[in-house]
C-alpha positions, -999 to +999 in steps of 0.1 A: -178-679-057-215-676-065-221-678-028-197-655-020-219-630-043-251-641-027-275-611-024-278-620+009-246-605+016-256-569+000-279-574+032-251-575+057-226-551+035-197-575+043-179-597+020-180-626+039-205-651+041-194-664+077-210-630+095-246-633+106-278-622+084-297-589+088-325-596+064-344-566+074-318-535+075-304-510+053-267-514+059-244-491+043-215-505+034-180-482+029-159-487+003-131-498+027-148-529+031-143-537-006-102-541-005-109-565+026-128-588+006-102-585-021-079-600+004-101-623+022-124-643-001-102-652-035-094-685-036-056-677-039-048-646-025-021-636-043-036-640-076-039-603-086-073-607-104-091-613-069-091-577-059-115-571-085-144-590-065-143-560-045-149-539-069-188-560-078-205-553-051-201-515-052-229-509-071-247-530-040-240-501-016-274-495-008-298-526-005-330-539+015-334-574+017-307-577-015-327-548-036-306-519-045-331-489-033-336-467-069-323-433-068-343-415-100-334-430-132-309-456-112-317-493-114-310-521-097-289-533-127-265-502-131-234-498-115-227-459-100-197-445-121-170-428-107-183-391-115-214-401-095-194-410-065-175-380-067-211-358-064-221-378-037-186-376-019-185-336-028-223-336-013-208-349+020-179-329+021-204-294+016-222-305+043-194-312+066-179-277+056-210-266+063-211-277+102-180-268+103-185-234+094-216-232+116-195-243+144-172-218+138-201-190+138-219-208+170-178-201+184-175-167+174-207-155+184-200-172+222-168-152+221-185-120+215-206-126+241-180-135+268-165-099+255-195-082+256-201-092+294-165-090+301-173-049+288-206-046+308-187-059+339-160-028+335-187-002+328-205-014+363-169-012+379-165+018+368-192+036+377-194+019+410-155+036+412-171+064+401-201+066+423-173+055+451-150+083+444-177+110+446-193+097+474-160+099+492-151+133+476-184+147+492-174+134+526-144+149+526-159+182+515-181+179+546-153+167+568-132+195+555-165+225+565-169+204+595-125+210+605-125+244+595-159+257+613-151+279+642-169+281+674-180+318+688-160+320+719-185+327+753-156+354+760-141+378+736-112+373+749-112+335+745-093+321+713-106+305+686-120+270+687-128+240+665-167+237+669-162+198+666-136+196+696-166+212+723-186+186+741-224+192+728-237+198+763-214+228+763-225+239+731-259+236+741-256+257+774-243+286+752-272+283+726-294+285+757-281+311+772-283+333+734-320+320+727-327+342+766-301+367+758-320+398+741-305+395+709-318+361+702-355+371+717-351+399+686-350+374+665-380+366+645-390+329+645-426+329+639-445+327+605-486+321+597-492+328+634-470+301+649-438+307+672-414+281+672-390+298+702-402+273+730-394+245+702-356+258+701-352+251+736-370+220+732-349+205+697-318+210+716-300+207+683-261+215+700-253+176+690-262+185+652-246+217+648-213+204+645-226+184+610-244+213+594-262+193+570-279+166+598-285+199+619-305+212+587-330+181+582-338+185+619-350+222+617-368+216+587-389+187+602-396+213+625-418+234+604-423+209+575-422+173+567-386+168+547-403+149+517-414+182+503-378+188+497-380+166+471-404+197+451-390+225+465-362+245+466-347+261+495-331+300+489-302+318+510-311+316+549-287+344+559-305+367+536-336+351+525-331+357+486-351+333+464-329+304+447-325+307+410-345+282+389-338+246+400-340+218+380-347+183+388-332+151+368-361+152+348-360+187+335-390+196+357-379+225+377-384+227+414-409+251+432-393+279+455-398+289+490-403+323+489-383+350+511-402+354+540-401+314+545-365+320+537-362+346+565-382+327+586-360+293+586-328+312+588-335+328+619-343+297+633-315+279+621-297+303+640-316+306+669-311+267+675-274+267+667-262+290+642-255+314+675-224+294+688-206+294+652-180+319+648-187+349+623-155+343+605-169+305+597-203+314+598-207+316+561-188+283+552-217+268+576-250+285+562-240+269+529-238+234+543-271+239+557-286+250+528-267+222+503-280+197+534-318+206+525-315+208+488-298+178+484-311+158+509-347+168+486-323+157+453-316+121+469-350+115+479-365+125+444-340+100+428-355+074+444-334+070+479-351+055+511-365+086+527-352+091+568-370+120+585-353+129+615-371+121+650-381+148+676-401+119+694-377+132+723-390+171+723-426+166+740-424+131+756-455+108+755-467+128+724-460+120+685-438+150+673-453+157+636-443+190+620-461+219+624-472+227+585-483+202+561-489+218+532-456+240+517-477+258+490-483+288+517-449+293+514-439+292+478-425+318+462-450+337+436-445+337+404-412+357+389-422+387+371-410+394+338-391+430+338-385+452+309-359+485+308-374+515+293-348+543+281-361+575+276-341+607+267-339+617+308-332+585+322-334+546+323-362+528+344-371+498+348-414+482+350-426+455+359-447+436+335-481+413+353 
């Protein structure tokens, strides 16, 4: 049996001498290998003191060229007792507990982010829906002005018409005929010394007039480039009152045309289409013009891809570019403060600078 025990065979942690040598290794040998030897190597098997061969080379279970490898104030001589196996199993066990338990974190944490995007994904869909839904609400808005404005019949007599069932070249032929007529020469269309009543004829806006706000954006360009919508506010073209303080997305509020420019654009809006809608409608339609230009400035300050309407077509072989380029000449000055004054006679009101 003293072969059996050989070091050598702490070498190979087997408990047979008929495996090959490993001189050079650490082999750690499991405890299951000790009940095979038990079985294997006793010279009678079934003599019940040859299990405890297994049991000698336990204290062998970690060797290097037949050396057990000293852990602290272990020696090669001393056998590891069963309380020290336990702390080295309960070690082992921690730290397989642990993985487990970082596993389980590593798991969690990949399920909160699956949830997380799955919750980003919704909030895009839902603004997309959102952005959707509005988009289409404001097209049927337009649609809806666009169904319900009237056209001013050529007769009196003539009943009322859909503006967007008359062929444009029909439309057009009756805003000609109102820009030579008398009351459309008394209209005023020129401001800082420039007439713009040879450019009505020459816009020939009939095939815009049934989409107020397209019909707006061409007028404008007109007079103005329509990027300066972006800083400035357009007021009430029937009446030329000054918009109310406008402010943008970023709380910086808008400048304002003033009343004459006002004036000045409504007439012309008129002059090149307004004249064919019917008086009944007429209001409905001066508010789409006017929610055309300030939102069409509103889109472009939020960042949208700026389209300026061409007018190539007006003056052939020429570059159409608007008349002004600078909108400050027609800002609005500054509001004044105002203060009532009651006396004992009667309430007035002054103007403070």
């Amino acid at each position: 049996m003293s072969e059996v025990l050989d070091d050598l065979l702490c070498v190979l942690g087997f408990t047979g001498a008929r495996f090959s040598r490993a001189q050079n290794r650490l082999i750690l040998a499991f405890l299951e290998h000790g009940p095979v030897g038990g079985i294997c190597d006793g010279e009678d098997m079934r003599r019940p003191g040859v299990a405890l061969l297994a049991l000698e080379g336990i204290n062998q279970l970690f060797c290097v060229d037949g050396q057990l490898l000293s852990i602290e104030s272990v020696s090669p001589a001393e056998t590891v007792s069963p309380d020290e196996l336990k702390k080295l199993f309960s070690i082992v066990e921690s730290v397989a507990a642990g993985q487990t338990e970082i596993l389980n974190l590593l798991t969690e944490q990949a399920n909160r982010m699956t949830n997380m995007e799955g919750a980003i994904s919704l909030c895009n869909e839902r603004i997309l829906k959102a952005s959707t839904d509005m988009m289409a609400m404001k097209a049927a808005e337009a649609a809806a002005a666009q169904s319900t404005i009237m056209r001013k019949p050529v007769n009196p007599s003539d009943p009322p018409q859909a503006i967007s069932l008359v062929p444009y070249m029909e439309l057009q032929e009756q805003i000609d005929a109102f820009i030579e007529s008398a009351e459309g020469k008394a209209l005023d269309v020129s401001i800082n010394g420039k007439s713009f009543a040879m450019d009505a004829h020459l816009v020939r806006a009939a095939q815009h007039v049934k989409k107020p706000r397209d019909f707006a954006a061409v007028i404008f360009q007109m007079v103005l480039d329509v990027s300066h919508l972006k800083d400035y506010s357009i007021g009430y073209l029937d009446t030329g009152r000054v918009a109310g303080i406008s402010k943008r997305q970023n709380g910086g509020p808008k400048t304002l045309f003033s009343e004459d420019f006002n004036r000045f654009l409504g007439n012309l809006c008129m002059l090149c289409g307004g004249c064919v809608v019917h008086e009944t409608t007429l209001r409905v339609w001066w508010s789409e013009v006017r929610y055309g230009l300030n939102s069409k400035g509103d889109n472009i300050f939020a960042g949208s891809s700026l389209t300026s309407p061409d007018l190539h077509y007006m003056r052939p072989g020429s570059v159409h570019l608007p008349v002004f380029s600078d909108p400050k000449v027609f800002a609005a000055p500054p509001a004044r403060k105002r203060r009532f004054v009651v006396n004992e006679s009667a309430a007035s009101v002054e103007e403070l600078g």
